[in-house]
N, C-alpha and C positions, 0 to 999 in steps of 0.2 A: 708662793709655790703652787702651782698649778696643778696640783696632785692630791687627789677625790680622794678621800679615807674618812672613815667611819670615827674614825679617832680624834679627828678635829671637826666633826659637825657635818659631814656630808653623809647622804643616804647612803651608798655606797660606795666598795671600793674600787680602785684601778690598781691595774699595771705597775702606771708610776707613783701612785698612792704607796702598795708593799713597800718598793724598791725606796723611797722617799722610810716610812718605817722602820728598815733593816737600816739603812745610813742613822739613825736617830739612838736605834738603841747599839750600833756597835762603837760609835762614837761615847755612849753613855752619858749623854744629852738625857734633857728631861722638858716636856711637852707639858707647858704651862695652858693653854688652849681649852677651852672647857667645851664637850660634845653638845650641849643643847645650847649654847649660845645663840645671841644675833648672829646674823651673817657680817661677816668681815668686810666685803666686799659686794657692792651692790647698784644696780643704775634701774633702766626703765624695764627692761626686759630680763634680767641674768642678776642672781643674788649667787654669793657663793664665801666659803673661807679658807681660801689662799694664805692669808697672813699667820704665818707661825711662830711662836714666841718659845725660843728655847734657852735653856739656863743649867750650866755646868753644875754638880754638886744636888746631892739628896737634902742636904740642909737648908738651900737655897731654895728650891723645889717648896718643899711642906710652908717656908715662912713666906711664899709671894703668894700674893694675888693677884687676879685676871680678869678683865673684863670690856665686854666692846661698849663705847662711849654713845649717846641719842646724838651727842651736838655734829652738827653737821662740820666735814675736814672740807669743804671744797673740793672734794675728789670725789673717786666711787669706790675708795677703801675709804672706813670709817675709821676715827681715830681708838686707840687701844690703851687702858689705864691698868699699866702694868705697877704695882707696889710692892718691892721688896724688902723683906722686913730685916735688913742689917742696917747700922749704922752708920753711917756717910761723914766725913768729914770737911768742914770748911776750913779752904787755903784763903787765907789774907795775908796782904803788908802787911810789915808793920811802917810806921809816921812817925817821924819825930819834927816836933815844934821847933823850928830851927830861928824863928822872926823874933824871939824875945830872952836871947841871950845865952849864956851857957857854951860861950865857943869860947871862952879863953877855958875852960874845965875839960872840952873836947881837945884842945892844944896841949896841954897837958899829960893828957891820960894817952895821946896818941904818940908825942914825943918819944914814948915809951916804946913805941911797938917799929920805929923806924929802922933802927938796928937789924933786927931779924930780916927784917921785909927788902933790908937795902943788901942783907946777905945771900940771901934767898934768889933775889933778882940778879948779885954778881954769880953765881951758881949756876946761872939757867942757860942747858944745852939744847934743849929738844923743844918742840910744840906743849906737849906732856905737860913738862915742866914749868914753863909756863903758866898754862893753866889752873895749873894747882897754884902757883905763887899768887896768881891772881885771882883767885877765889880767896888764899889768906888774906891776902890788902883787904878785901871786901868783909871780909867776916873780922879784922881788926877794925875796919869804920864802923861797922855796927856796935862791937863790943863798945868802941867810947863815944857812939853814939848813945847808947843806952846810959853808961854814965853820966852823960853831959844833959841832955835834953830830956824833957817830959813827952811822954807818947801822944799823938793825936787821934783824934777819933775821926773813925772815915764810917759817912755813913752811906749802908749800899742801899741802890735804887732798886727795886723791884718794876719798875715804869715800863711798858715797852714803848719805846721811840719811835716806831713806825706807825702806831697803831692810830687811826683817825676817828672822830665821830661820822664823818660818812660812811666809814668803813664798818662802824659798828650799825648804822641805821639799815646798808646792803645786807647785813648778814641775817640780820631779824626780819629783813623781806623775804630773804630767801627762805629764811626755815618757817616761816608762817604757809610760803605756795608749796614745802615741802609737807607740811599737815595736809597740806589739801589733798596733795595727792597720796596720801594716806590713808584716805577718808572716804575718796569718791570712788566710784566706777564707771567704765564702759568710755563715750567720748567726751564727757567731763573729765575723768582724770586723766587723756591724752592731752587735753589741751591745758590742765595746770603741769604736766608736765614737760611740756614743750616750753612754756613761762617759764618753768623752773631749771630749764637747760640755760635761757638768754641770761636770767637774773645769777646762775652758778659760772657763767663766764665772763659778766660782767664783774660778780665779785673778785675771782681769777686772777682778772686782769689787773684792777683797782690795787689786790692786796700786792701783786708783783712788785707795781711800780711805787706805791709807799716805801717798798722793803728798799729798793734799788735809792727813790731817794734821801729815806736816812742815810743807809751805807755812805752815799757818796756825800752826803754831807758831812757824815761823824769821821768820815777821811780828810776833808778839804778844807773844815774849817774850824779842824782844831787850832790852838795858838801856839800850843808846847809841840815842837817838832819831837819831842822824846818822853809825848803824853801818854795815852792811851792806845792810840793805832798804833804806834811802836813798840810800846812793851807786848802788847798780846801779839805781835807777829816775832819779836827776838828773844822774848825774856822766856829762859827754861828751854830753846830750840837752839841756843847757841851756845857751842864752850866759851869760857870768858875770853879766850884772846882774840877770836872774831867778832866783839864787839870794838877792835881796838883798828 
């Protein structure tokens, strides 16, 4: 937001500073932002803080905190370490070991449930209806899935895929010419900052095309057509009967 106020770190106000203001608190928004901060946003000539971090709710307000980040974003907004203090929950599968037996107990326990499911199905008038029946089939496989089979354990990757040791050798070039120009003045610091423009769009460039080609790898050479790329574009965006 390009709107000068006292309120989030600039010396003075504007025009569209108030007006930006009055939208914040008739919303009843709350201005996580802190007045003597780093500048948000900053290049060779022009420092400023544009970026505004807003958050519904007094309770939510008092338990976050705020604060602008040293490490350099590749940009000329600086990255923003927002932390709010409620509890998050993690969504996982569940896995069931399906390679080492326990299907003549899943044949069994499911025998049971085909009746309902075969009535349910001659019933069905509408999309609606549908839907719902086949979300029960799915919630009766898991029921005698959990009877029949032991759970597996899925372990998550914290990794990122894209990320290279060039890429990490370019960044700590970068913010070493970035000290300099920290540190220097007059035409010593135009000229490490002029290095520090080529080395910030070299990094730019570098970090783009890693990102582009994991992506199109972790697209094109998966093995399971209805692995990972699949579920994260259908699973929870579709009702069940358009997966059919």
């Amino acid at each position: 937001m390009n709107d000068p106020s006292t309120l989030w770190g600039y010396a003075n106000n504007s025009p569209r500073g108030n007006i930006m203001e009055d939208l914040i608190s008739g919303l009843n928004l709350h201005l996580l932002n802190e007045k003597n901060s780093e500048p948000t946003f900053q290049r060779r000539n022009a420092k400023g803080w544009p970026d505004l971090t807003l958050v519904k709710g007094v309770q939510l307000a008092r338990t976050a905190s705020w604060k602008v980040r040293d490490e350099h974003s590749s940009s000329d907004h600086k990255y923003i370490h927002t932390q709010l203090g409620i509890g998050v929950q993690n969504h996982t599968y569940t896995r069931f070991k399906t390679a080492y037996g326990g299907h003549r107990k899943f044949s069994m326990h499911f025998r049971k449930e085909i009746p309902q499911i075969q009535q349910q199905l001659h019933d069905c008038n509408t999309r609606e209806q549908l839907d719902e029946t086949t979300s029960f089939l799915q919630r009766a496989i898991f029921r005698c899935c959990q009877k029949a089979y032991k759970l597996k354990k899925v372990k998550q990757s914290t990794k990122v895929t894209w990320w290279t040791q060039e890429l990490d050798i370019k960044k700590k070039e970068m913010r070493a010419v970035q000290k300099r120009v920290n540190n220097t003045t007059g035409m010593e610091q135009t000229r490490y900052q002029l290095l520090f423009s080529r080395k910030q769009a070299l990094y730019k460039k570098l970090s783009l095309r890693a990102k582009r080609t994991s992506l199109k790898n972790f697209c094109t050479q998966t093995k399971n057509p209805y692995g990972i790329p699949y579920k994260a574009i259908v699973k929870d965006n579709l009702p069940p009967s358009d997966l059919f």
